[in-house]
C-alpha positions as CSV (number, residue, x, y, z in Angstrom):
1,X,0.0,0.0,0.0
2,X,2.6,2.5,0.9
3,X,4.4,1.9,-2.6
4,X,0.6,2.4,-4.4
5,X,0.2,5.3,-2.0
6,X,3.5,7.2,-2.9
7,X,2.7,6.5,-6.3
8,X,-0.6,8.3,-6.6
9,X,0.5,11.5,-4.7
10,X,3.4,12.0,-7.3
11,X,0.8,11.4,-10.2
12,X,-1.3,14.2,-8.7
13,X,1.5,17.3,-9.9
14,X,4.9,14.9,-11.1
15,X,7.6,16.8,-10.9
16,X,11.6,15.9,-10.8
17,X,13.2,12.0,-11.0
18,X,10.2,10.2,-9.4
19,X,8.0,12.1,-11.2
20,X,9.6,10.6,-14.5
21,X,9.4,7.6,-13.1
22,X,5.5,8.0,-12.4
23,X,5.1,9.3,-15.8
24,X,6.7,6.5,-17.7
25,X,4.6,4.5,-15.6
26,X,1.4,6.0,-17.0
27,X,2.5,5.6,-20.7
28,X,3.4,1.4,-19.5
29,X,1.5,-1.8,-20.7
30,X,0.5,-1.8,-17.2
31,X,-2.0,1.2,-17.2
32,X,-2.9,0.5,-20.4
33,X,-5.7,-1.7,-20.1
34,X,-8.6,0.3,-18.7
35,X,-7.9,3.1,-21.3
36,X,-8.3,0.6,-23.9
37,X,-11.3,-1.1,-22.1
38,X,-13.4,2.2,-21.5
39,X,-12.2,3.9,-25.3
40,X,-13.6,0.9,-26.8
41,X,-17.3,1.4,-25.7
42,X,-17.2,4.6,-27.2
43,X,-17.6,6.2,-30.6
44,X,-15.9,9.1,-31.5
45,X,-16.3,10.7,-34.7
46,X,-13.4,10.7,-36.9
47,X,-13.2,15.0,-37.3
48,X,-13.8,14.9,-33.5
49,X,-11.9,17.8,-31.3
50,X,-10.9,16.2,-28.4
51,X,-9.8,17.2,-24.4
52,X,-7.9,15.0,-22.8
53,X,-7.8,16.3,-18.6
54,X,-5.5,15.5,-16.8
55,X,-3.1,13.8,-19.6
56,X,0.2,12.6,-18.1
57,X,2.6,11.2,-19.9
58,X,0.3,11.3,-23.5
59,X,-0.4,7.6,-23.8
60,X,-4.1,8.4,-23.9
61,X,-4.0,11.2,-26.4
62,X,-2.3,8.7,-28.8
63,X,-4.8,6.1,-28.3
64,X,-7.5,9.2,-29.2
65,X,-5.8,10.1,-32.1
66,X,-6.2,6.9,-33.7
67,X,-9.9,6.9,-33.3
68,X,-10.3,10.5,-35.0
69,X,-7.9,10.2,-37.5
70,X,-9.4,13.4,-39.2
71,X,-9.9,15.2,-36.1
72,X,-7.6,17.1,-32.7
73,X,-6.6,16.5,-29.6
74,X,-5.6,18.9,-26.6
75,X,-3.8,17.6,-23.5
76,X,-4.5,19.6,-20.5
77,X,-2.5,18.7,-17.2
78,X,-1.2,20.8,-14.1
79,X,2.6,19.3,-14.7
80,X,4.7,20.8,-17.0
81,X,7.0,18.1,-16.8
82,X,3.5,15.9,-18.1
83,X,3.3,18.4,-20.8
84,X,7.1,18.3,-21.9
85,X,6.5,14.3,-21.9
86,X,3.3,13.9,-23.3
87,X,4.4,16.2,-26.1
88,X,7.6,14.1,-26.8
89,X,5.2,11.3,-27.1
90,X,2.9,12.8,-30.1
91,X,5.5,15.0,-31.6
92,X,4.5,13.7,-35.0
93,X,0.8,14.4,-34.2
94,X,2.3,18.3,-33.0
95,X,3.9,18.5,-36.0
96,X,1.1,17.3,-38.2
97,X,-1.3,20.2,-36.2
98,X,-3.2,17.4,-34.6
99,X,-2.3,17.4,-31.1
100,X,-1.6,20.5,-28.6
101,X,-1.3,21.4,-24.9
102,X,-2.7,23.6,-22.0
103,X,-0.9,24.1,-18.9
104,X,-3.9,23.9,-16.4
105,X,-6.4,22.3,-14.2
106,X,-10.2,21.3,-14.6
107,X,-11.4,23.7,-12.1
108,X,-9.5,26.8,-13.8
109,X,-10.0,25.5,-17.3
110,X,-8.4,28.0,-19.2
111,X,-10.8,27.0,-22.3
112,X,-13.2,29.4,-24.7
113,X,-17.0,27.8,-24.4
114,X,-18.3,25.0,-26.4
115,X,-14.8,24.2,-27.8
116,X,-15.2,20.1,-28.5
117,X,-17.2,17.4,-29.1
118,X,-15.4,14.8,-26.8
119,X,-13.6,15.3,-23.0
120,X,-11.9,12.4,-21.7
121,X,-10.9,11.7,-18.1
122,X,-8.8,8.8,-17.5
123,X,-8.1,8.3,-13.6
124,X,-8.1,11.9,-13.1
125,X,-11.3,12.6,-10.8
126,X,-9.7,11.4,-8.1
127,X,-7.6,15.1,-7.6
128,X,-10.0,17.8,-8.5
129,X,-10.6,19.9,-5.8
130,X,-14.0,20.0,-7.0
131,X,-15.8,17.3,-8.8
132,X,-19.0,19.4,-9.2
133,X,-16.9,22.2,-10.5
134,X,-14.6,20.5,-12.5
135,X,-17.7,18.6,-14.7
136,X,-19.2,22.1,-14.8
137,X,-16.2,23.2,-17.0
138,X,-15.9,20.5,-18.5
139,X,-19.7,21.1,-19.6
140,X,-18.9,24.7,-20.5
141,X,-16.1,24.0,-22.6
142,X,-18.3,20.9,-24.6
143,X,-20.2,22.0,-27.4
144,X,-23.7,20.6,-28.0
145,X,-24.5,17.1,-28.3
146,X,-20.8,16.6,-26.7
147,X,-19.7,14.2,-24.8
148,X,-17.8,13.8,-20.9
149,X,-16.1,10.4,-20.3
150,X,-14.8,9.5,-16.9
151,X,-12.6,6.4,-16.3
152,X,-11.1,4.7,-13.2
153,X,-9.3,1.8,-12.6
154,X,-10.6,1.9,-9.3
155,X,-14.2,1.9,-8.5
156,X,-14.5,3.2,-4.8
157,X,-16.0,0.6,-3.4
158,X,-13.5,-1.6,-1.6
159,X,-12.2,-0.8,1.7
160,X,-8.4,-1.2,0.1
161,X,-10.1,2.5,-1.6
162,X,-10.8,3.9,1.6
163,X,-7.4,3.1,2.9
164,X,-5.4,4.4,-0.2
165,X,-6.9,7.9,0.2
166,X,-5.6,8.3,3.6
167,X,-2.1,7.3,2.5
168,X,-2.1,8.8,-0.4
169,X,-4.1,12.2,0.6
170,X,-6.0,14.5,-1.2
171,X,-7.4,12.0,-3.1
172,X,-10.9,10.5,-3.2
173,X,-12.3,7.9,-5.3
174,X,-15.7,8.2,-6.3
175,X,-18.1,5.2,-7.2
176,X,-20.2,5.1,-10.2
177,X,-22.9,6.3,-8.7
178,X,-21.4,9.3,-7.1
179,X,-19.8,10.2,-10.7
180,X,-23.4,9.6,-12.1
181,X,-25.7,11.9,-9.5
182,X,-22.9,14.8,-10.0
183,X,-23.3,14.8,-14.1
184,X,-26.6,14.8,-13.8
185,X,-26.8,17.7,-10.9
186,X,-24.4,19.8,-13.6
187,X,-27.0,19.3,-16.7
188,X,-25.6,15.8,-18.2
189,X,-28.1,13.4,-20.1
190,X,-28.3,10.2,-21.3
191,X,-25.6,9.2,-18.4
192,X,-24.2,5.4,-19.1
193,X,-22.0,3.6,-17.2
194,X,-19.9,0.3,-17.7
195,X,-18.7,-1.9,-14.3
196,X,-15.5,-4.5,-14.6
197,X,-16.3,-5.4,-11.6
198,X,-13.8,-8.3,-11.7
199,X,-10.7,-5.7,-12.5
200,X,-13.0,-2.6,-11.1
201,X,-12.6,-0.6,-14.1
202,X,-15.5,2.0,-14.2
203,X,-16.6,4.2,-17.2
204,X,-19.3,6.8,-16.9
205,X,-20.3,8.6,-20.0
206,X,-22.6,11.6,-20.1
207,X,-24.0,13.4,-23.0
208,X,-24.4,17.9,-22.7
209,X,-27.7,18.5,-24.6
């Protein structure tokens, strides 16, 4: 637990050696399976404009990039040392004008209004200092018809969760349900969830009218 702990309070803002370390971590086979669990219950249009919070080390952003081929994806994380990684990772997709970054967090989402169709989250709720806020930007910054994904690898309901947010601190892991009731108190619809319950992946999916 302590190892697990330590681990998720450097992913929160990495910065210096271990911070590498975390953020090679992300971009690993390891962490790669609940990405490529929740993005394949989704559709995403192939001219899609994409967000990507919280975005680490830029695994995910490549994984979106294949599915809009014809589309753009922004990474938005709080770490510059995330950015500078994640932007080694797509530079062919920087160079090609397909992928950009925003130094940032959800809650001060330094975004215009109704800016794209998709907004990815991928074990990110767990640090927002407000999850009501931070799905209200991410609403604001969707355009019509859009879409909000949220996806954990940990679905809050084991007491191994409970004891992992005391190590790690600052940290909460929210269940589906919670994730549900707060999309729908900001304005989501159509809210769908997805439950591994064997692996405790969980995906929520909203739509913003």
């Amino acid at each position: 637990m302590a190892d697990k702990a330590k681990y998720y309070r450097l992913a929160r803002n990495p910065k210096g050696f271990w911070g590498k370390r975390v953020i090679k971590a992300m971009n690993s086979e390891q962490h790669a399976a609940m990405p490529q669990w929740a993005l394949a219950q989704i559709q995403v249009n192939e001219d899609a404009r994409v967000l990507d919070v919280g975005c680490g080390g830029g695994a995910n952003i490549g994984r979106l990039l294949e599915l809009c081929p014809k589309g753009t994806v922004t990474g938005l994380d709080i770490s510059p040392l995330a950015i500078k990684i994640a932007s080694k990772y797509n530079a062919a997709a920087i160079a090609a004008e397909r992928c950009s970054f925003v130094g940032g967090n959800v809650v001060q989402l330094p975004i215009p209004r109704e800016t794209f169709h998709l907004v990815t989250a991928f074990e990110n709720n767990y640090y927002w200092l407000s999850q009501l806020l931070g799905l209200q930007n991410i609403y604001r910054v969707l355009k019509p018809g859009g879409t909000c994904v949220i996806a954990n690898e940990m679905d809050g309901t084991s007491e191994k969760d409970r004891e992992l947010e005391k190590a790690a601190g600052r940290m909460l892991i929210f269940t589906i349900d919670e994730i549900k009731d707060a999309m729908a108190e900001v304005g989501f619809t159509d809210i769908t969830s997805n439950h591994d319950e064997e692996r405790h992946f969980i995906i929520v999916v909203g739509r913003k009218p």
